[in-house]
N, C-alpha and C positions, 0 to 999 in steps of 0.2 A: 823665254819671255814671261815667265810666272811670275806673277804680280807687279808685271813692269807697269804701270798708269796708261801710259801712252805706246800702242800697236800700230806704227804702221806698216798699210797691206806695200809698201814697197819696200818694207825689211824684213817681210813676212816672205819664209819658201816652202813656195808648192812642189807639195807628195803627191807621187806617182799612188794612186788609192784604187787600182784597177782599169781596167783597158777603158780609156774614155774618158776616166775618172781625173779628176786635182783635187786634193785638200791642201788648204789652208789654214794651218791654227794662228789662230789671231789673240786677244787680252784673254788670260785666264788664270786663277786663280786654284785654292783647294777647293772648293765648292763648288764652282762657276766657271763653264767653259766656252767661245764662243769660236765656231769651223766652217770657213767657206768652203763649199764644195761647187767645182764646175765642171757640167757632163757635157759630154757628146751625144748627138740624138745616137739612139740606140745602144748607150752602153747603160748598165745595170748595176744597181746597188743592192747585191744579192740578200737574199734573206736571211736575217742574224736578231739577235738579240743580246744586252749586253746588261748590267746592272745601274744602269745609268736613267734618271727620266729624260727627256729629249724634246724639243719642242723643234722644229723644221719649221721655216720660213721661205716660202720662195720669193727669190726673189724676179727672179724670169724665168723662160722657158715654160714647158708644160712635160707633167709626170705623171707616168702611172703609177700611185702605191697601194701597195699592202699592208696594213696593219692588222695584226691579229686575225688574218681571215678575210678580211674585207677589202675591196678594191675600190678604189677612185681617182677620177681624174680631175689635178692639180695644178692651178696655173701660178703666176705672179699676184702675190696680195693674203694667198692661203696660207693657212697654219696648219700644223698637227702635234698633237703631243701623244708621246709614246714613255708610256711610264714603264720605271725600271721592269726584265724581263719579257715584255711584248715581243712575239717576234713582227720586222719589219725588213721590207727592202721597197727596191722603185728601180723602174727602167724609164729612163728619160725619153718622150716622144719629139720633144723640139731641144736644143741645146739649152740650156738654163742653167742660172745657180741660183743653191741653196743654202742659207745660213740655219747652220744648227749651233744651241744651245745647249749643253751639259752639265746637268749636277747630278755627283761633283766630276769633277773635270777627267777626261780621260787620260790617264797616264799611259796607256798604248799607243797613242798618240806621238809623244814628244819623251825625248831624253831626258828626263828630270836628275 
């Protein structure tokens, strides 16, 4: 779906992304990537860090993360931005998804 205009999430397939876990890659680009993720309460988005900067969007449920060190809890309507190298992860408290943004876009991700 690299540089296709129009993503939809009903031609769009979800990856197995860890026990609990779905991604979603949806439009993206070399630069620019955008990834729904949907958890289960109590599964975990273990802590990593990648070269990528990231902005996370919730869009429901509520999360615990980590960024760099630091903890908080995250509902629907919050953002974060984790710039390339930070380490990050989150354990989901209520089921919820989260749209993340990537630049540039993760080639680990998808088949290119």
């Amino acid at each position: 779906m690299k540089n296709e205009r129009w993503v939809f999430h009903s031609d769009s397939t979800a990856q197995n992304a860890g026990e609990g876990v779905e991604r979603r890659v949806l439009a993206y680009s070399d630069d620019l990537m955008c990834v729904e993720n949907t958890f289960k309460k109590g599964s975990v988005g273990a802590l990593h860090s990648h070269p990528h900067t990231q902005i996370t969007y919730v869009v429901s449920g509520k999360f615990e993360f980590e960024i760099d060190g630091v903890k908080k809890i995250v509902s629907a309507g919050d953002t974060m931005l984790k710039k390339d190298g930070v380490v990050h992860g989150c354990t989901c408290l209520e089921d919820g998804t989260l749209l993340d943004i990537f630049n540039p876009y993760r080639q680990d991700f998808v088949n290119d």
